[in-house]
SEFIZA-3560 file (N, C-alpha, C; in Angstrom, 3 decimals):
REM SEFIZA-3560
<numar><xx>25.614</xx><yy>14.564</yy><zz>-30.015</zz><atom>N</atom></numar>
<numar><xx>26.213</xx><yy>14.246</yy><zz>-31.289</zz><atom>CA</atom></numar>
<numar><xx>26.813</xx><yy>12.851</yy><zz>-31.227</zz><atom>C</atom></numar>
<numar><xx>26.990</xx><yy>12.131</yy><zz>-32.280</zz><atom>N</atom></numar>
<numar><xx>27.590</xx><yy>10.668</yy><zz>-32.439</zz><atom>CA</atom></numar>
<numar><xx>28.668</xx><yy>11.124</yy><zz>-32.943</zz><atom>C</atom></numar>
<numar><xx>29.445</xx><yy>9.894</yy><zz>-32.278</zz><atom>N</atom></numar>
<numar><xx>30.931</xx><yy>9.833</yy><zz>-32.927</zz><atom>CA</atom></numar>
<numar><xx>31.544</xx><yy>10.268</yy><zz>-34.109</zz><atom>C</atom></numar>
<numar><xx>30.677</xx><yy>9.485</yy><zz>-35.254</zz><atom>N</atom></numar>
<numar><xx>30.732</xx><yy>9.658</yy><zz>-36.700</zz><atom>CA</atom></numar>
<numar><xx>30.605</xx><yy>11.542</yy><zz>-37.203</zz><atom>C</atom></numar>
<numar><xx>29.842</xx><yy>12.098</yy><zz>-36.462</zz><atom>N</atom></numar>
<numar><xx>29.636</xx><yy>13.452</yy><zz>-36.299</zz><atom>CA</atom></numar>
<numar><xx>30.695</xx><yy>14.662</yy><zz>-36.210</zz><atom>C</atom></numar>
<numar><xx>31.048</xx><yy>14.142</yy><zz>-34.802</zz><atom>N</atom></numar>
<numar><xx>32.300</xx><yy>14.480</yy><zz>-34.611</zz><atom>CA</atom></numar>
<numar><xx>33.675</xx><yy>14.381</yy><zz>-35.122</zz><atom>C</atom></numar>
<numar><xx>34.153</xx><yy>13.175</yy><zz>-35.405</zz><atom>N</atom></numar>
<numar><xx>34.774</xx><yy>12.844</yy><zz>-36.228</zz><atom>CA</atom></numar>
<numar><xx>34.951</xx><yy>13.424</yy><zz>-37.923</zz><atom>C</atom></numar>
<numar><xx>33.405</xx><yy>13.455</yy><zz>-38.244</zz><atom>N</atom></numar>
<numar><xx>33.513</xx><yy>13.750</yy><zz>-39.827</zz><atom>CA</atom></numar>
<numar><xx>33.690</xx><yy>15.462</yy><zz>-39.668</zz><atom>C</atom></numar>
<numar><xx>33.068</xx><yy>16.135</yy><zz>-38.473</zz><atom>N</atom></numar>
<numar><xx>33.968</xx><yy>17.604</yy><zz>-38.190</zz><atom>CA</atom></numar>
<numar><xx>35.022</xx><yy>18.383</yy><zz>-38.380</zz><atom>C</atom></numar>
<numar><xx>35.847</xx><yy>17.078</yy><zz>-37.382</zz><atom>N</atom></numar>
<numar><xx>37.191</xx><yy>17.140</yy><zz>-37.051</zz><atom>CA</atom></numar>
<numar><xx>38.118</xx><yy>17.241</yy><zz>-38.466</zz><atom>C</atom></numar>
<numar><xx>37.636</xx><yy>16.310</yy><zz>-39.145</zz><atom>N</atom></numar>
<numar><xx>38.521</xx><yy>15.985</yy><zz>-40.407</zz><atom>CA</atom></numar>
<numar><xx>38.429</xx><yy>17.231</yy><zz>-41.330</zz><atom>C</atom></numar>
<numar><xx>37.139</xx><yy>17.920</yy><zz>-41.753</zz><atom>N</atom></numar>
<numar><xx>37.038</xx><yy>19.129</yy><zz>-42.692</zz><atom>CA</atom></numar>
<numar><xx>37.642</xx><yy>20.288</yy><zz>-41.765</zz><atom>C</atom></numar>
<numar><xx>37.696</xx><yy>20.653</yy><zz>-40.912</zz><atom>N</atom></numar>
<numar><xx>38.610</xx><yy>21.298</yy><zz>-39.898</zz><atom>CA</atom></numar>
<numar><xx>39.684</xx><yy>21.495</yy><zz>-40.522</zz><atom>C</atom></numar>
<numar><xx>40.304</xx><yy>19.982</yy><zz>-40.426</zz><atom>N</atom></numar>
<numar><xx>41.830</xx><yy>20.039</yy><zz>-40.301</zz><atom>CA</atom></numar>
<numar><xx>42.466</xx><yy>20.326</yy><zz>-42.101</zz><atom>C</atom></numar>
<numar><xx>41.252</xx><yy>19.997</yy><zz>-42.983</zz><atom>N</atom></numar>
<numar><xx>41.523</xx><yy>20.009</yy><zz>-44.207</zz><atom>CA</atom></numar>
<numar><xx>41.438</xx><yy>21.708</yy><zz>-45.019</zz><atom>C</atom></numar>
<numar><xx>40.642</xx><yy>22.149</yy><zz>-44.444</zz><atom>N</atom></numar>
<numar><xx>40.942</xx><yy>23.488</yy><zz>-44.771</zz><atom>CA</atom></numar>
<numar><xx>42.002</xx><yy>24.457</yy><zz>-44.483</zz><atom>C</atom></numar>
<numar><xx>42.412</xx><yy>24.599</yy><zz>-43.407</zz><atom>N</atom></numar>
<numar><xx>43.894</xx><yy>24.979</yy><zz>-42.976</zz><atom>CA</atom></numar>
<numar><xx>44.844</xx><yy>24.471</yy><zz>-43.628</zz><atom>C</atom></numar>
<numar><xx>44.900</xx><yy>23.169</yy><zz>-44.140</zz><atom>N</atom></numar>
<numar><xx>46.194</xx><yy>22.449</yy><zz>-44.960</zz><atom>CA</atom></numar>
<numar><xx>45.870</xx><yy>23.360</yy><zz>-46.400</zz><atom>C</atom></numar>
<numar><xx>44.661</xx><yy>22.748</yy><zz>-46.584</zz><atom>N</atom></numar>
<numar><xx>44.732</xx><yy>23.760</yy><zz>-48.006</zz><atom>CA</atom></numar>
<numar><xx>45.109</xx><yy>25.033</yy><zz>-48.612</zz><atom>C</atom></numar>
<numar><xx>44.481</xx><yy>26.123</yy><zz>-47.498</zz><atom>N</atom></numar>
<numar><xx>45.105</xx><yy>26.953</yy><zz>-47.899</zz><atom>CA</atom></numar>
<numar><xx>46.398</xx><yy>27.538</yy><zz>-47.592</zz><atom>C</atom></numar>
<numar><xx>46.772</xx><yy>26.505</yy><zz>-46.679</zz><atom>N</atom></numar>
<numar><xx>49.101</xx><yy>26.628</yy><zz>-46.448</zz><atom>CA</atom></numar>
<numar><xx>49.698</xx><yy>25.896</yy><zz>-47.753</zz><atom>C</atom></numar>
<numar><xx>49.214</xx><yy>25.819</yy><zz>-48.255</zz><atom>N</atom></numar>
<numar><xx>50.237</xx><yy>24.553</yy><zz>-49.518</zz><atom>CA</atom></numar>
<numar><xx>49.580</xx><yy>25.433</yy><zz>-50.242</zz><atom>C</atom></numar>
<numar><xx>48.319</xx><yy>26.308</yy><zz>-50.694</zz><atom>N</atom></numar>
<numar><xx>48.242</xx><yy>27.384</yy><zz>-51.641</zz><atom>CA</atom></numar>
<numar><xx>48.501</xx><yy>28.688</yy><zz>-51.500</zz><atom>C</atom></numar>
<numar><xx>49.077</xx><yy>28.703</yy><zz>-50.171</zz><atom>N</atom></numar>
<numar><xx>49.742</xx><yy>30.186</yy><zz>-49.864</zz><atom>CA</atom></numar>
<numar><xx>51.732</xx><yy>29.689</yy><zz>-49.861</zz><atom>C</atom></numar>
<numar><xx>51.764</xx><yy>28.457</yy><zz>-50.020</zz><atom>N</atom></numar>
<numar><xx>53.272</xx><yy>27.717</yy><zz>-50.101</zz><atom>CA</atom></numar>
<numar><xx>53.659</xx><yy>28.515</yy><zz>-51.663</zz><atom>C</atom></numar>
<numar><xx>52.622</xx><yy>27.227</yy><zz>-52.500</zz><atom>N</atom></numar>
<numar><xx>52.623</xx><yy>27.399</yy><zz>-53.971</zz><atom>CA</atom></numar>
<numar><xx>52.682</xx><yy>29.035</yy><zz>-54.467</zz><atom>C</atom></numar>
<numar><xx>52.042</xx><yy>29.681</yy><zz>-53.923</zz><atom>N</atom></numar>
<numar><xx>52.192</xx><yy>31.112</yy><zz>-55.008</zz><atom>CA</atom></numar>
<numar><xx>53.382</xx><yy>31.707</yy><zz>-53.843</zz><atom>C</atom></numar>
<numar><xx>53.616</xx><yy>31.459</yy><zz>-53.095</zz><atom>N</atom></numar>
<numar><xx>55.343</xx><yy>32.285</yy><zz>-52.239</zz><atom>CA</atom></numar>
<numar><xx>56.117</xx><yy>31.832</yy><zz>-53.568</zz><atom>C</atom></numar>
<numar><xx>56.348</xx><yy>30.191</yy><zz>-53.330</zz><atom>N</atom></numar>
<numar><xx>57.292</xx><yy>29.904</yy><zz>-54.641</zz><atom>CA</atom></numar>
<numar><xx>57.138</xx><yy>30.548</yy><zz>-55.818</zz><atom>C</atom></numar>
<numar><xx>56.280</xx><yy>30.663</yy><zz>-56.690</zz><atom>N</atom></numar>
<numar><xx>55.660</xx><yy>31.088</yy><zz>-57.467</zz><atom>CA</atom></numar>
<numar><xx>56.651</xx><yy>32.972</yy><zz>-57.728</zz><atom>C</atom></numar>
<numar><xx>56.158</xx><yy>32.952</yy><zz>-56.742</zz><atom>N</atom></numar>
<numar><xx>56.438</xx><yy>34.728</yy><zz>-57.006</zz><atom>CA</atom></numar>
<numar><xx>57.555</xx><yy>34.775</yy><zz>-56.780</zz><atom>C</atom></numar>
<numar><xx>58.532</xx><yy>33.782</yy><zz>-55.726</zz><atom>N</atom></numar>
<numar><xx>59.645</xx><yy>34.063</yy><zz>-55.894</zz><atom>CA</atom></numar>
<numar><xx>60.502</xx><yy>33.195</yy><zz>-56.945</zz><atom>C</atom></numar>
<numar><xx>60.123</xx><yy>32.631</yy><zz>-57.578</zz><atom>N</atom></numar>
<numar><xx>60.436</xx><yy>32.221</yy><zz>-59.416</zz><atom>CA</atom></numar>
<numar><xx>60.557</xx><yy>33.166</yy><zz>-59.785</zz><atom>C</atom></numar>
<numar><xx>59.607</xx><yy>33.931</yy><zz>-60.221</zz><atom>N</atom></numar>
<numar><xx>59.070</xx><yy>34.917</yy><zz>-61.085</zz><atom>CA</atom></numar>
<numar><xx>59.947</xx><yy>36.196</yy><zz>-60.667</zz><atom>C</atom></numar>
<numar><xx>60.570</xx><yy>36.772</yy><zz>-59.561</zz><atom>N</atom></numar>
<numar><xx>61.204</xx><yy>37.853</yy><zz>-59.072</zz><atom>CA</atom></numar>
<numar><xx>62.657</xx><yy>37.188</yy><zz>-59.381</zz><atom>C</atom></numar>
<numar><xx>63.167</xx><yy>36.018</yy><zz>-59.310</zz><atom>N</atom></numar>
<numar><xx>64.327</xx><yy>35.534</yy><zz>-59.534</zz><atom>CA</atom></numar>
<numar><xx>64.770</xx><yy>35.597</yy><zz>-60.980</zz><atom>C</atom></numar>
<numar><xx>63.536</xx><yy>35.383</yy><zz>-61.445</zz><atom>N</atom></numar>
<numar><xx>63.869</xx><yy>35.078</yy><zz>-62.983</zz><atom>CA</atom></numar>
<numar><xx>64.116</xx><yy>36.349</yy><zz>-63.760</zz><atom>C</atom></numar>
<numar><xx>63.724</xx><yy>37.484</yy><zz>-63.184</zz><atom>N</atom></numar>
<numar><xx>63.721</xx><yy>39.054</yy><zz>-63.697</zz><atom>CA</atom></numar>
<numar><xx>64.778</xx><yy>39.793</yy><zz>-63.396</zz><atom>C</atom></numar>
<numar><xx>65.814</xx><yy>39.173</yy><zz>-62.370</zz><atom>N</atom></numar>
<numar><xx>66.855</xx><yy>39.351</yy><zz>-61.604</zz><atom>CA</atom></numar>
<numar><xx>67.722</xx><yy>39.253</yy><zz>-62.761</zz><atom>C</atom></numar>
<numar><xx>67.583</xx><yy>37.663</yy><zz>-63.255</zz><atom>N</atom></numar>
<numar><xx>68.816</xx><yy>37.083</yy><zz>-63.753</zz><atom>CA</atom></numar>
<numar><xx>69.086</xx><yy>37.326</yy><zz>-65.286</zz><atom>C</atom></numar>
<numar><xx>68.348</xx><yy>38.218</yy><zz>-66.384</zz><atom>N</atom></numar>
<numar><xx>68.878</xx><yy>37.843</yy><zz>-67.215</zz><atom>CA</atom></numar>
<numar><xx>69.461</xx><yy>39.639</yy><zz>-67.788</zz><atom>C</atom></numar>
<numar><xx>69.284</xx><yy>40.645</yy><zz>-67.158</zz><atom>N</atom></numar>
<numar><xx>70.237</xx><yy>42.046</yy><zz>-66.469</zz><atom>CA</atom></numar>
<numar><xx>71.806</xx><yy>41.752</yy><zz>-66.343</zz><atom>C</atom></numar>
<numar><xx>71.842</xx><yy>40.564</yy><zz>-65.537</zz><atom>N</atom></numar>
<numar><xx>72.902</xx><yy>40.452</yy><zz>-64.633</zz><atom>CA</atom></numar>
<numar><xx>74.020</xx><yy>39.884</yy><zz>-66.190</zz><atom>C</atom></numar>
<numar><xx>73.302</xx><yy>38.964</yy><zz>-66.492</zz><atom>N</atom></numar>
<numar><xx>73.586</xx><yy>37.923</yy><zz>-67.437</zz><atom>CA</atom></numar>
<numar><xx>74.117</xx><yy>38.385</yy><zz>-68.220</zz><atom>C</atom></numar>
<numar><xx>73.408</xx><yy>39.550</yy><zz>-69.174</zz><atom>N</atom></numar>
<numar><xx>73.602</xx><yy>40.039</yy><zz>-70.240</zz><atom>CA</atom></numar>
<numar><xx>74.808</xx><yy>41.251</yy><zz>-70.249</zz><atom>C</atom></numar>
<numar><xx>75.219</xx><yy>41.649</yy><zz>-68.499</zz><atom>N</atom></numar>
<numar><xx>76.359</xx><yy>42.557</yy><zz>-68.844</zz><atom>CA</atom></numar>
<numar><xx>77.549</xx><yy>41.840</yy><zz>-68.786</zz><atom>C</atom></numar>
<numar><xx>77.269</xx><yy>40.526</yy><zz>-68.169</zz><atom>N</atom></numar>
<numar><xx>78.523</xx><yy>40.504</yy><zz>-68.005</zz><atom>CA</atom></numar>
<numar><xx>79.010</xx><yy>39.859</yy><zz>-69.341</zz><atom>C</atom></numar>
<numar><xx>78.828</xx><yy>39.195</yy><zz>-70.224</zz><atom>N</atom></numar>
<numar><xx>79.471</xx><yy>38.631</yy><zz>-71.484</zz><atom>CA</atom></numar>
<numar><xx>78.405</xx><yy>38.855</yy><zz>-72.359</zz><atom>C</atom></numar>
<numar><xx>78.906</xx><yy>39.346</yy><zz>-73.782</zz><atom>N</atom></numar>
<numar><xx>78.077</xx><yy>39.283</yy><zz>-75.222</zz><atom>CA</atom></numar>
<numar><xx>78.344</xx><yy>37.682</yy><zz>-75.661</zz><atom>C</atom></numar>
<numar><xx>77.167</xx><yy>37.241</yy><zz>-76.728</zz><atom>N</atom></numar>
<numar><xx>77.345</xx><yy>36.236</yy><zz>-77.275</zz><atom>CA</atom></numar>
<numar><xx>78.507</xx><yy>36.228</yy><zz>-78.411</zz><atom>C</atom></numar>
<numar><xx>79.130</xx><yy>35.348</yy><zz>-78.619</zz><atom>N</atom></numar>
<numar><xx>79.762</xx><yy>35.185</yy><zz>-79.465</zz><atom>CA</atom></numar>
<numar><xx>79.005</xx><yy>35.051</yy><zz>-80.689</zz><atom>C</atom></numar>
<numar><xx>79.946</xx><yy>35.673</yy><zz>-82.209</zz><atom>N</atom></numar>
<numar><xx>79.239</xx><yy>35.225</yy><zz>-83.312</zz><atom>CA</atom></numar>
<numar><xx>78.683</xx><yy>34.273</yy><zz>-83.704</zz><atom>C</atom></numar>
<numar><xx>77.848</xx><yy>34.147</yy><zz>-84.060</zz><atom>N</atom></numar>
<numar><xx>77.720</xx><yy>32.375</yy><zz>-85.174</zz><atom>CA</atom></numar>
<numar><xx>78.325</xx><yy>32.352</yy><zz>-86.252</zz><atom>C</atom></numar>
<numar><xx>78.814</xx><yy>31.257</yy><zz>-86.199</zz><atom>N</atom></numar>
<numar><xx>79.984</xx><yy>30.339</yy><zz>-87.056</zz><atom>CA</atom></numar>
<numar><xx>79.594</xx><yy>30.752</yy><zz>-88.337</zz><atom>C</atom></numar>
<numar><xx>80.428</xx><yy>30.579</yy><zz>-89.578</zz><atom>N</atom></numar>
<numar><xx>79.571</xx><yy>31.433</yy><zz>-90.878</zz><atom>CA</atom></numar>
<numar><xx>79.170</xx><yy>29.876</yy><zz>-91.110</zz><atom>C</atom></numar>
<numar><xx>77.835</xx><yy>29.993</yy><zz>-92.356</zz><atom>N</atom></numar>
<numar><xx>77.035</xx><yy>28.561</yy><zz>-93.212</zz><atom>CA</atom></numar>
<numar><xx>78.474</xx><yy>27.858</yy><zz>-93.527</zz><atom>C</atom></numar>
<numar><xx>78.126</xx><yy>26.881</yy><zz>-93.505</zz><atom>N</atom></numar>
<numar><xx>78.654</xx><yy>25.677</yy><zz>-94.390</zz><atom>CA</atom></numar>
<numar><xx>77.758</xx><yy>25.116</yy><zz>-95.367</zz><atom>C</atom></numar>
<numar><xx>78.214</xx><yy>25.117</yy><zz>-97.123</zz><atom>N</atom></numar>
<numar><xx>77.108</xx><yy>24.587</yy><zz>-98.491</zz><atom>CA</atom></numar>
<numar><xx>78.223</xx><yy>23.620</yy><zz>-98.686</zz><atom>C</atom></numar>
<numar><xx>77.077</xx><yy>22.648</yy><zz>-98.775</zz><atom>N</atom></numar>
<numar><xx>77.935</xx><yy>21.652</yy><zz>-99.802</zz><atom>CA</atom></numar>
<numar><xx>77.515</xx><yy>21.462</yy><zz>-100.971</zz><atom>C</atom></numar>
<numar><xx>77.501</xx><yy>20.821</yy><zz>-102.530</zz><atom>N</atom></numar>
<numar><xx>76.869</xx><yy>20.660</yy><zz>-103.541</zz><atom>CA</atom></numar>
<numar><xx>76.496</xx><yy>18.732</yy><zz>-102.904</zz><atom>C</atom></numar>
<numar><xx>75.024</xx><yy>18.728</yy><zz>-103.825</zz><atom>N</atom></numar>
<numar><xx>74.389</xx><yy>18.159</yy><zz>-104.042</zz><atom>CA</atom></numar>
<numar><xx>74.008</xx><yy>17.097</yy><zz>-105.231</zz><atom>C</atom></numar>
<numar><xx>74.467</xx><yy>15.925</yy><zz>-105.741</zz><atom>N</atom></numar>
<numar><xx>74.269</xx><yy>15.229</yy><zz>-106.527</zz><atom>CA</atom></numar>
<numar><xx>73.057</xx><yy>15.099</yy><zz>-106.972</zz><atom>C</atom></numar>
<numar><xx>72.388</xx><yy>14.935</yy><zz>-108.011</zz><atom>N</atom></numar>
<numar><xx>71.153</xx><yy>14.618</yy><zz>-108.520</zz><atom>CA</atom></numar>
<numar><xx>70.911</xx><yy>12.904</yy><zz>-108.103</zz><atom>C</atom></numar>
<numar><xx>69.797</xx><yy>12.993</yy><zz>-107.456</zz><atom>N</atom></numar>
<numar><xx>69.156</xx><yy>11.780</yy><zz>-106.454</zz><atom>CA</atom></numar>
<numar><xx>67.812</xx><yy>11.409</yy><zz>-107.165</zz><atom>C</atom></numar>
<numar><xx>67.592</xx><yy>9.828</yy><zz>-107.088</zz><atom>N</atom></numar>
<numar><xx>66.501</xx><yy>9.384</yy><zz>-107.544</zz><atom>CA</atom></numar>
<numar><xx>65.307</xx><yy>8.840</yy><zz>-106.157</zz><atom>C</atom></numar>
<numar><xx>64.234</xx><yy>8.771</yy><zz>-106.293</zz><atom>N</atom></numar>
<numar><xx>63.234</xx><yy>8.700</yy><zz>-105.235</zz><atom>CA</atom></numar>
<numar><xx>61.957</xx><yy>7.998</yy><zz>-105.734</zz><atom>C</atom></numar>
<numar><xx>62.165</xx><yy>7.258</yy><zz>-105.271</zz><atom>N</atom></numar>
<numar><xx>61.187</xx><yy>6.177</yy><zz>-105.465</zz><atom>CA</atom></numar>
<numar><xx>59.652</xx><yy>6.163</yy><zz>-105.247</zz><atom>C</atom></numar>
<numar><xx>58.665</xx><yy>6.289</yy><zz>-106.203</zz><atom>N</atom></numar>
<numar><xx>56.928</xx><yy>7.180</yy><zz>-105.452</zz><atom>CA</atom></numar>
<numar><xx>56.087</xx><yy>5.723</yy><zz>-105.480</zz><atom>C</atom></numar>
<numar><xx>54.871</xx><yy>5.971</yy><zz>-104.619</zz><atom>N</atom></numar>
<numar><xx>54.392</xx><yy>4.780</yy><zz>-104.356</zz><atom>CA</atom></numar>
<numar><xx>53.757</xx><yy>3.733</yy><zz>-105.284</zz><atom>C</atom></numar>
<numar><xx>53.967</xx><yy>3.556</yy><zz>-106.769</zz><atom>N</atom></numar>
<numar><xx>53.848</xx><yy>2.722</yy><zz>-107.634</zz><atom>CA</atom></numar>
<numar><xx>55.324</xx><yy>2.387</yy><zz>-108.448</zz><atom>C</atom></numar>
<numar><xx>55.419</xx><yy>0.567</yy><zz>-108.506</zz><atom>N</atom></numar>
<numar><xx>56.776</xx><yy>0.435</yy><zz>-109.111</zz><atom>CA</atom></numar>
<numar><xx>57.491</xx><yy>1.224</yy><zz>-110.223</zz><atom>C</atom></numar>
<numar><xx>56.723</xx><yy>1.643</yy><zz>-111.204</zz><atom>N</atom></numar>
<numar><xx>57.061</xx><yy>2.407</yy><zz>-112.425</zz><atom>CA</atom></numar>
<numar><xx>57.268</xx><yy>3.794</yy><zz>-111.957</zz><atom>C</atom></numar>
<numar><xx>56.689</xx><yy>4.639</yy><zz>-110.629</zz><atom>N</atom></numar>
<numar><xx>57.140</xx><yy>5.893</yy><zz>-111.072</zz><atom>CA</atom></numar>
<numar><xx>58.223</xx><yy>6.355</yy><zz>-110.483</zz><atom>C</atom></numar>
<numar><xx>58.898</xx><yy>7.027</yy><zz>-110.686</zz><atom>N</atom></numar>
<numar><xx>60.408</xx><yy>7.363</yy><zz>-110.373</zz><atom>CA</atom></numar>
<numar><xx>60.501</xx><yy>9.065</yy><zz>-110.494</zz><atom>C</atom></numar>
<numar><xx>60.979</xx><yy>9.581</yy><zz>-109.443</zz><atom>N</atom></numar>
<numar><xx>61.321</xx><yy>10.990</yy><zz>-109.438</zz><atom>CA</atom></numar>
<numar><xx>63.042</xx><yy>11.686</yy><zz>-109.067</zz><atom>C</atom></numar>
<numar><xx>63.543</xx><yy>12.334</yy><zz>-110.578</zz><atom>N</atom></numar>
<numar><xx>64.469</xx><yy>12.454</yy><zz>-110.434</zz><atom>CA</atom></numar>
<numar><xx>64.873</xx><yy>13.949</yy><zz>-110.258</zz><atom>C</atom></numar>
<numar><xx>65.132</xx><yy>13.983</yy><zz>-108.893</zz><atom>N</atom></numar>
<numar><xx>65.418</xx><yy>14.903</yy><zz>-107.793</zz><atom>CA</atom></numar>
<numar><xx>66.701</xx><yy>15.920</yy><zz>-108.003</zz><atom>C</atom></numar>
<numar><xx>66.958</xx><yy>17.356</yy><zz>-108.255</zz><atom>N</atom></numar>
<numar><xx>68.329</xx><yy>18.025</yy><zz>-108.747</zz><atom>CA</atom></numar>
<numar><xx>68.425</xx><yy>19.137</yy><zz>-107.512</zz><atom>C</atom></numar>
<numar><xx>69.489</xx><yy>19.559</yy><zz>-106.875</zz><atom>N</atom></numar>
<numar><xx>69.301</xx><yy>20.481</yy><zz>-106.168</zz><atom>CA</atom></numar>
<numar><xx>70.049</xx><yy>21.456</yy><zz>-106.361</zz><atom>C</atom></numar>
<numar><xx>70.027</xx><yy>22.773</yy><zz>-106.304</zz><atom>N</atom></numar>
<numar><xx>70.942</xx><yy>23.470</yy><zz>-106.910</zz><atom>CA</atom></numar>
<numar><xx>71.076</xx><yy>24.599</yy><zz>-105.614</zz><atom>C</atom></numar>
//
């Protein structure tokens, strides 16, 4: 065998083992996201309720003019 032979061996060797440790890395993390995240929102939810939301705030509305894309036309806007 020539160098180049050997060499170009060596390298797909070493590249398959990396690959599948960084895709057996990725789904560990993965699953332990996913088991963390199912943990936390049990925990979450006994210990405090949300507070109400604030009641609406209305204000009144003036009648507004609006300007449409030719000088003459004009749209006069009421909100109730």
């Amino acid at each position: 065998m020539t160098d180049s032979a050997i060499t170009k061996k060596s390298k797909r060797s070493i590249w398959i083992p990396l690959l599948v440790l960084i895709t057996l890395a990725a789904c560990a993390t993965a699953g332990y996201s996913y088991w963390r995240m199912q943990q936390e929102p049990s925990s979450a939810a006994a210990k405090a309720e949300a507070p109400p939301p604030p009641a609406p705030v209305f204000y009144p509305l003036d009648t507004f003019t609006v300007n449409l894309g030719d000088a003459d036309r004009v749209l006069y806007v009421g909100v109730t």
